[in-house]
C-alpha positions as CSV (number, residue, x, y, z in Angstrom):
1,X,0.0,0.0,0.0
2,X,1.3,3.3,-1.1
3,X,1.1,5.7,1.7
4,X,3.3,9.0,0.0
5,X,0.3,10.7,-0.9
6,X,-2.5,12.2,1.6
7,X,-4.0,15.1,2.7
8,X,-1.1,16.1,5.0
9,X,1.4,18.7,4.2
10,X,4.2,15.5,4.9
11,X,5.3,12.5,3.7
12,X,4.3,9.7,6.1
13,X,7.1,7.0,5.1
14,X,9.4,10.4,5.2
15,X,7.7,11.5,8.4
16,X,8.0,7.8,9.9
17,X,11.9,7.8,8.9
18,X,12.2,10.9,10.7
19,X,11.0,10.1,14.0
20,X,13.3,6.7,13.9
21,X,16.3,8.3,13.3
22,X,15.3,11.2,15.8
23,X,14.7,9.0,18.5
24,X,18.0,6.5,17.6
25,X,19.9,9.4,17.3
26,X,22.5,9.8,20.3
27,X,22.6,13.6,20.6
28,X,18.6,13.6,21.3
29,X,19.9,11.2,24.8
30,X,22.3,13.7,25.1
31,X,20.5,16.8,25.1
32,X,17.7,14.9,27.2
33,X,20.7,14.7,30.2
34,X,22.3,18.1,29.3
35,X,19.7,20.2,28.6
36,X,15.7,18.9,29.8
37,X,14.2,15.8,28.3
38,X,11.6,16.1,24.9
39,X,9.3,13.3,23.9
40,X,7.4,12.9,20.3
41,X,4.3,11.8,20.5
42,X,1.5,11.4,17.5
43,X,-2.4,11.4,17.1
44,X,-4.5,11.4,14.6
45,X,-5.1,15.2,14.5
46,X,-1.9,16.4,15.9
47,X,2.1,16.2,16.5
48,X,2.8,16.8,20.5
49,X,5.6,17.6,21.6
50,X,6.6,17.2,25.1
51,X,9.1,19.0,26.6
52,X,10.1,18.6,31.1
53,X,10.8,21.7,32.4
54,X,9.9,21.1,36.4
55,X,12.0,23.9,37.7
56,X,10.6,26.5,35.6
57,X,8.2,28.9,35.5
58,X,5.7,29.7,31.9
59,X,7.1,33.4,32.1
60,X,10.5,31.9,31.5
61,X,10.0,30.3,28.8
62,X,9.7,30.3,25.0
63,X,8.7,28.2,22.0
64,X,9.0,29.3,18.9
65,X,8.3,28.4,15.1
66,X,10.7,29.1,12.3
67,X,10.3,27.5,9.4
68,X,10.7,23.7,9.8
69,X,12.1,24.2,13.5
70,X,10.8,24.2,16.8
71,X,12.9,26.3,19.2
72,X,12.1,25.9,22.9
73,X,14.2,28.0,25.5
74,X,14.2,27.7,29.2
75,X,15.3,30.6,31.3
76,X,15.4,30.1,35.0
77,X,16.2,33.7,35.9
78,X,15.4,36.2,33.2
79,X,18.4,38.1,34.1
80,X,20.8,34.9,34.0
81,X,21.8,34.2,30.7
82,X,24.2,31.4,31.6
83,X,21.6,29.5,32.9
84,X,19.6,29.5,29.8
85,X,18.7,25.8,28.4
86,X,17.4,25.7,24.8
87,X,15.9,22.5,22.1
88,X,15.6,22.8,18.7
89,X,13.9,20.4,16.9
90,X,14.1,19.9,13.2
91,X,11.1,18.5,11.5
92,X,10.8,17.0,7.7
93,X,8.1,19.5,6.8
94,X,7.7,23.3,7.3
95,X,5.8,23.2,10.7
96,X,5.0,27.5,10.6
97,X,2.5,26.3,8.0
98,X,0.6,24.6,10.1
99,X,-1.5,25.5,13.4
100,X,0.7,25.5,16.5
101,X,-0.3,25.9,20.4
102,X,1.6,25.5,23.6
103,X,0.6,24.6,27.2
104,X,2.5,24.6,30.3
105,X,1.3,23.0,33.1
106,X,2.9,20.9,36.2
107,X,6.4,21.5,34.6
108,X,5.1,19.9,31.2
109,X,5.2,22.0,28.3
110,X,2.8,20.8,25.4
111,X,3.1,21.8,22.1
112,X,0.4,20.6,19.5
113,X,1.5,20.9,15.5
114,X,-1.6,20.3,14.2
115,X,-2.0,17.8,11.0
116,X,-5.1,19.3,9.7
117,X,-5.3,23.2,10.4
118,X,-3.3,25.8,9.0
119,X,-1.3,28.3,10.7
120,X,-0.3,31.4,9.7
121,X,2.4,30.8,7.2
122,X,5.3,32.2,9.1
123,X,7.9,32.6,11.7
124,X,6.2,33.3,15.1
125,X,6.5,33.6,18.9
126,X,3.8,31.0,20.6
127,X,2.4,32.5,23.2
128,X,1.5,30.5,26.9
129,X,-1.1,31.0,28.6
């Protein structure tokens, strides 16, 4: 069954190969220790993203959307640079194409990439409520 063609704006064999290698990859353990741990998770509407940031606060942090990249950056003191903490995840498709939201709650930030609704069409600031 050929599965390269859908209503997505993404391949799903391309999409599929990307999460494998993302997930074998050994600078995603890496950066789970170093820096605060992501997870990938998929439904049928949606791409989540999971990010655990228990010693923070929502004011200190950011996500944003730039092009096919995801940028999330942790601040614990806004005035402390050096203890800044930042992911960047690259995804097979442009993602600022597509509707994105954020929630942080219990030191979990959630970010939904939808698979069906359209987002603005570009680079952009997510805001947290």
């Amino acid at each position: 069954m050929n599965r390269k063609k859908n209503d997505h704006c993404y391949d799903l064999d391309q999409m599929e190969k990307w999460l494998e290698n993302y997930f074998l990859d050994p600078l995603t353990s890496y950066c789970d220790m170093t820096q605060f741990r992501i997870d990938l998770y998929e439904t049928e509407k949606d791409w989540i993203v999971e990010a655990v940031l228990d010693d923070y606060k929502a004011a200190n942090l950011s996500v944003k959307v730039e092009d096919m990249k995801l940028i999330i950056t942790a601040l614990k003191h806004p005035s402390a640079s050096n203890e800044r903490k930042e992911r960047t995840i690259d995804f097979p498709f442009p993602i600022k194409n597509q509707k994105v939201c954020a929630s942080f709650e219990n030191g979990i930030l959630e970010i939904f990439i939808s698979k069906i609704e359209k987002g603005r069409g570009n680079n952009r600031f997510i805001t947290l409520p």
